[in-house]
C-alpha positions as CSV (number, residue, x, y, z in Angstrom):
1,X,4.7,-23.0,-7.1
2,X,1.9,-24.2,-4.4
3,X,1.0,-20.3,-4.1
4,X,0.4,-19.6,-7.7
5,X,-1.2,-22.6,-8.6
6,X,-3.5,-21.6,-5.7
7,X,-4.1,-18.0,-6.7
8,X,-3.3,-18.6,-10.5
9,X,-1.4,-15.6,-12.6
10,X,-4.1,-13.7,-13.0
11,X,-4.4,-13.6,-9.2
12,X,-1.0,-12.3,-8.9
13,X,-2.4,-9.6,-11.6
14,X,-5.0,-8.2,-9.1
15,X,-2.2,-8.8,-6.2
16,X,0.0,-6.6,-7.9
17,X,-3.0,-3.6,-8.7
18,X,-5.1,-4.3,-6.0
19,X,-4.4,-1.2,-5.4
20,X,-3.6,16.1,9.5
21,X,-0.9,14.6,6.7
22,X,-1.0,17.7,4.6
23,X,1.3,18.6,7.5
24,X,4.6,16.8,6.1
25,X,7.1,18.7,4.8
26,X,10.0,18.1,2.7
27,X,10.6,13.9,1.2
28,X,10.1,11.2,3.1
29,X,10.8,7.4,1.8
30,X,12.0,4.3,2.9
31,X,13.8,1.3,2.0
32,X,12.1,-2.3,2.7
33,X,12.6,-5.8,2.5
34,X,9.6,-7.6,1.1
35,X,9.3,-11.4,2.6
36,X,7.2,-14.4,2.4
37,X,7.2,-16.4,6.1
38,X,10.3,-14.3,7.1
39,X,12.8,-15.1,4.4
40,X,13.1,-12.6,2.5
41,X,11.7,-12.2,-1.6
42,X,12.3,-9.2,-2.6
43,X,12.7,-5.5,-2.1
44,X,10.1,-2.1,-2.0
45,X,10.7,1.4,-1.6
46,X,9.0,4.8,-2.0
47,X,9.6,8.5,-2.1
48,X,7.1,11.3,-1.0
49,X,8.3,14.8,-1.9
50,X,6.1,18.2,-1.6
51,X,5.7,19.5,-5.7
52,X,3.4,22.1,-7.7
53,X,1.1,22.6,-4.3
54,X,0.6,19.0,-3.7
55,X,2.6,15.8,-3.5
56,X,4.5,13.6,-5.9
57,X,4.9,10.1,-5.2
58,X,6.8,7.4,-6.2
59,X,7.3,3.6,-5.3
60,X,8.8,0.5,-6.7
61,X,8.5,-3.0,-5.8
62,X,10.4,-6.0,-7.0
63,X,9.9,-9.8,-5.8
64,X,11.6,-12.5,-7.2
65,X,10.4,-16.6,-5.8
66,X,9.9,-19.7,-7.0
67,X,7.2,-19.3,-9.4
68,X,7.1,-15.6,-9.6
69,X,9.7,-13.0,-10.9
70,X,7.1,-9.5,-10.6
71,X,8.5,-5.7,-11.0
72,X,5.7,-2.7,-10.1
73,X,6.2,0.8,-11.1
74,X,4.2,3.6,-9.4
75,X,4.1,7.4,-10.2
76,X,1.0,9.5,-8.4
77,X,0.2,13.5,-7.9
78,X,-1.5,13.4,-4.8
79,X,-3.3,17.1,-3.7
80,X,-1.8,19.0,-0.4
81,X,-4.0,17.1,1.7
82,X,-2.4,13.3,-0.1
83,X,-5.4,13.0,-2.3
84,X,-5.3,11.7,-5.7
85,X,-5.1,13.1,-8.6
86,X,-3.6,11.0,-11.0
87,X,-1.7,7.3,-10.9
88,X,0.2,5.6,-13.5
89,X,1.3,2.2,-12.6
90,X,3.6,-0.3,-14.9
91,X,4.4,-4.3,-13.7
92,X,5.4,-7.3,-15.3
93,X,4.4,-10.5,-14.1
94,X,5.9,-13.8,-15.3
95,X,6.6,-11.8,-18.6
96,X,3.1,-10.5,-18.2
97,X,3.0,-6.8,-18.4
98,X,0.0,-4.3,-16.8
99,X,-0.2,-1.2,-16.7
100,X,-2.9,1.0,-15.2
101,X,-3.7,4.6,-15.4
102,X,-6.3,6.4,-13.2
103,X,-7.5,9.8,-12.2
104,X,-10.9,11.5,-10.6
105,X,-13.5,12.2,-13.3
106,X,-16.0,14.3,-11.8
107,X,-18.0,11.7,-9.5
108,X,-16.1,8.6,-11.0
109,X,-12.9,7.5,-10.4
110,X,-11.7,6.8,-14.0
111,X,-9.5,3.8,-14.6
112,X,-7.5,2.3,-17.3
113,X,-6.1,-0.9,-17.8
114,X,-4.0,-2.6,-20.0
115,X,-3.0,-6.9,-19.8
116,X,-2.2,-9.2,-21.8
117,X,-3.2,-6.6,-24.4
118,X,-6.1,-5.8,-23.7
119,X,-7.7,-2.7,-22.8
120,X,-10.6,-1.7,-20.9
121,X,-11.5,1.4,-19.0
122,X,-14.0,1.4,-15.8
123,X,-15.8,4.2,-14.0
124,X,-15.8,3.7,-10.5
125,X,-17.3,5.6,-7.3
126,X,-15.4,8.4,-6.5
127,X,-14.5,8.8,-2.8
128,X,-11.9,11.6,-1.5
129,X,-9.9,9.8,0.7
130,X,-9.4,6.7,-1.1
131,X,-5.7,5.4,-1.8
132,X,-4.6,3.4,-4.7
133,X,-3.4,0.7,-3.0
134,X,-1.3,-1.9,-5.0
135,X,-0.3,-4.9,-2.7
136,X,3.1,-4.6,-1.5
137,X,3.8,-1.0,-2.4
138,X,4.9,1.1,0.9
139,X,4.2,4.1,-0.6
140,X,0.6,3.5,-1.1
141,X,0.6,2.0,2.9
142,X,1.9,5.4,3.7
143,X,-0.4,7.7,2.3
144,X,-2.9,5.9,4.0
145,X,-1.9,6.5,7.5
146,X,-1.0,10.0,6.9
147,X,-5.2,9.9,5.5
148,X,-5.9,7.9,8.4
149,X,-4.3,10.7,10.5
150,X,-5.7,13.4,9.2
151,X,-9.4,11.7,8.9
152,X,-9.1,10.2,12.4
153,X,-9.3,7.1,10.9
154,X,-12.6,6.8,9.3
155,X,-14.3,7.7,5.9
156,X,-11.4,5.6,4.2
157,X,-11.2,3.9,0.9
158,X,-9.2,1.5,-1.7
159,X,-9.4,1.8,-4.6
160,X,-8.9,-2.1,-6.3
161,X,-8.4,-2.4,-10.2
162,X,-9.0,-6.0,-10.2
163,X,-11.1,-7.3,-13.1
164,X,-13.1,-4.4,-13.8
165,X,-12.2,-2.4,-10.4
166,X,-14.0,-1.6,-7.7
167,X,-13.6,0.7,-4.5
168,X,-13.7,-0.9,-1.2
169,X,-14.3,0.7,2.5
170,X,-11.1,0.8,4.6
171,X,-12.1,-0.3,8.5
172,X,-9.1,0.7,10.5
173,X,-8.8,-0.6,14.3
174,X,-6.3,1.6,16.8
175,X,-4.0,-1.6,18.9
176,X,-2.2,-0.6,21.9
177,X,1.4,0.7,21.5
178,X,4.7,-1.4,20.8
179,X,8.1,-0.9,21.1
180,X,10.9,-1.4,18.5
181,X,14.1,0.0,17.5
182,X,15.1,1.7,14.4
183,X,18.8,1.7,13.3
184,X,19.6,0.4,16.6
185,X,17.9,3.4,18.7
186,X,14.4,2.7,20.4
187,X,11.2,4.0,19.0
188,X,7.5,4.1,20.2
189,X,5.6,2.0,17.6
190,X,1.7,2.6,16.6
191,X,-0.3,-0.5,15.7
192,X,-3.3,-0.3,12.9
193,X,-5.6,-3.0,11.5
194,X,-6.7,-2.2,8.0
195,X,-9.8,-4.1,6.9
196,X,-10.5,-4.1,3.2
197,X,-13.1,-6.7,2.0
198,X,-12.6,-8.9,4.5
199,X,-9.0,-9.1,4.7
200,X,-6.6,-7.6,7.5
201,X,-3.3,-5.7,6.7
202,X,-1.2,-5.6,9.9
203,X,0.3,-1.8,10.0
204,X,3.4,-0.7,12.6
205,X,4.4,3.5,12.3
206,X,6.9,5.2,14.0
207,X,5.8,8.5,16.0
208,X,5.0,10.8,12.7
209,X,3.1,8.3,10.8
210,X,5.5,6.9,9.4
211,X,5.6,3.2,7.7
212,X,8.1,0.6,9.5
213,X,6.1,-2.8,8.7
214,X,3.2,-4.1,7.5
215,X,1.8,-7.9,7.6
216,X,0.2,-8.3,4.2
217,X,-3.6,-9.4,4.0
218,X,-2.0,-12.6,1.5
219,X,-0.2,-15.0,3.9
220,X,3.1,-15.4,5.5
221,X,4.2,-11.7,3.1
222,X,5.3,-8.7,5.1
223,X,7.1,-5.6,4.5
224,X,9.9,-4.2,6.8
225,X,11.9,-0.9,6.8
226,X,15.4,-1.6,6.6
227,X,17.2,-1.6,10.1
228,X,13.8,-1.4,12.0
229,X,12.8,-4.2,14.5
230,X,10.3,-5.0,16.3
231,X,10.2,-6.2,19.6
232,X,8.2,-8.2,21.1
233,X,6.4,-9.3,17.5
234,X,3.3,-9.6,18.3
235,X,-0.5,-8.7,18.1
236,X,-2.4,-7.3,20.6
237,X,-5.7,-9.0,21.7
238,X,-8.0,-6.4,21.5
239,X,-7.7,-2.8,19.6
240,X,-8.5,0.0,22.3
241,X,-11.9,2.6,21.6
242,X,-11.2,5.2,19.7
């Protein structure tokens, strides 16, 4: 309860919308648990699958604590090189349900939100490698290190539907690399910081880019592929040039 009372439903609102890789091919996804000061809350997963000359992508997210049951629903067509085209996103909340649709509109990024029943609609910068980045959803984590990849890890954008909405730069930092195991087996591990207005998303990929963990900018919460660990856990002091 000391968490919501701090960041108040509403808060838990924008948490939940505050939202080279054209080289894939075929589905990826992955399973993860979703925890708060390493016990785990919850669950997340996502699927990426090549369709109609682009991507589709899916993810779900559920997290049930004390003061917070929360389900989040994502559907997006993303372009051949994991842009986006169009988003629909459904959650509930406490009983609270939001749902958000969004697509380019010319030089605006067009987005449409319904709570608590209202509606309002918002025209926001367009940028083309921005990702819809709901907190907690893997999928959305994903797509942007295969951006990240492919832009060499600048020009970079999220796209936040809180409140009105707005679209914030994306300062990623390249950290020295770990080691971990996945499934048992040993894997080289990259290391990413992702700045977005201010705060700092932890993000650990396997060799092709793909997800394995991420420290959430909203304390003590992380997300962890199922059967991947990784050892030591720590941070590095410094990120290396780039």
């Amino acid at each position: 309860m000391k968490l919501l009372h701090r960041i108040g439903v509403p808060g838990w609102l924008a948490i939940a919308l505050c939202v080279g890789g054209a080289q894939a091919a075929g589905a990826q996804g992955g399973q993860f648990t979703v925890s708060q000061n390493g016990h785990a809350v919850g669950t997340a997963s996502y699927q990426i699958a090549q369709a109609d000359g682009g991507f589709a992508s899916s993810s779900t997210v559920k997290v049930s604590m004390q003061g917070l049951e929360y389900a989040l629903s994502k559907t997006e067509q993303l372009d051949g090189a994991h842009h986006v085209l169009h988003v629909v996103l459904s959650g509930v909340v406490n009983g609270t349900a939001v749902n958000v649709i969004g697509k380019p509109d010319g030089a605006n990024f067009l987005l449409n939100t319904s709570a608590n029943g209202r509606a309002s609609t918002s025209r926001l910068d367009a940028h083309a490698n921005a990702v819809f980045l709901p907190d907690f959803d893997p999928g959305a984590l994903q797509t942007l290190l295969t951006l990240a990849a492919a832009q060499n890890n600048r020009d970079l954008w999220a796209i936040v539907p809180k409140q009105a909405g707005s679209v914030q730069a994306i300062q990623l930092a390249t950290y020295a690399d770990e080691q971990g195991t996945l499934d048992g087996k040993p894997i080289s591990v990259h290391h990413l910081v992702a700045t977005i207005a201010g705060a700092e998303t932890y993000l650990f990929s396997g060799p092709d880019d793909e997800l394995l963990q991420a420290e959430l900018a909203q304390p003590g919460f992380a997300l962890v592929r199922k059967g991947f660990v990784l050892a030591p856990p720590k941070r590095p002091p410094a990120p290396t040039d780039h």
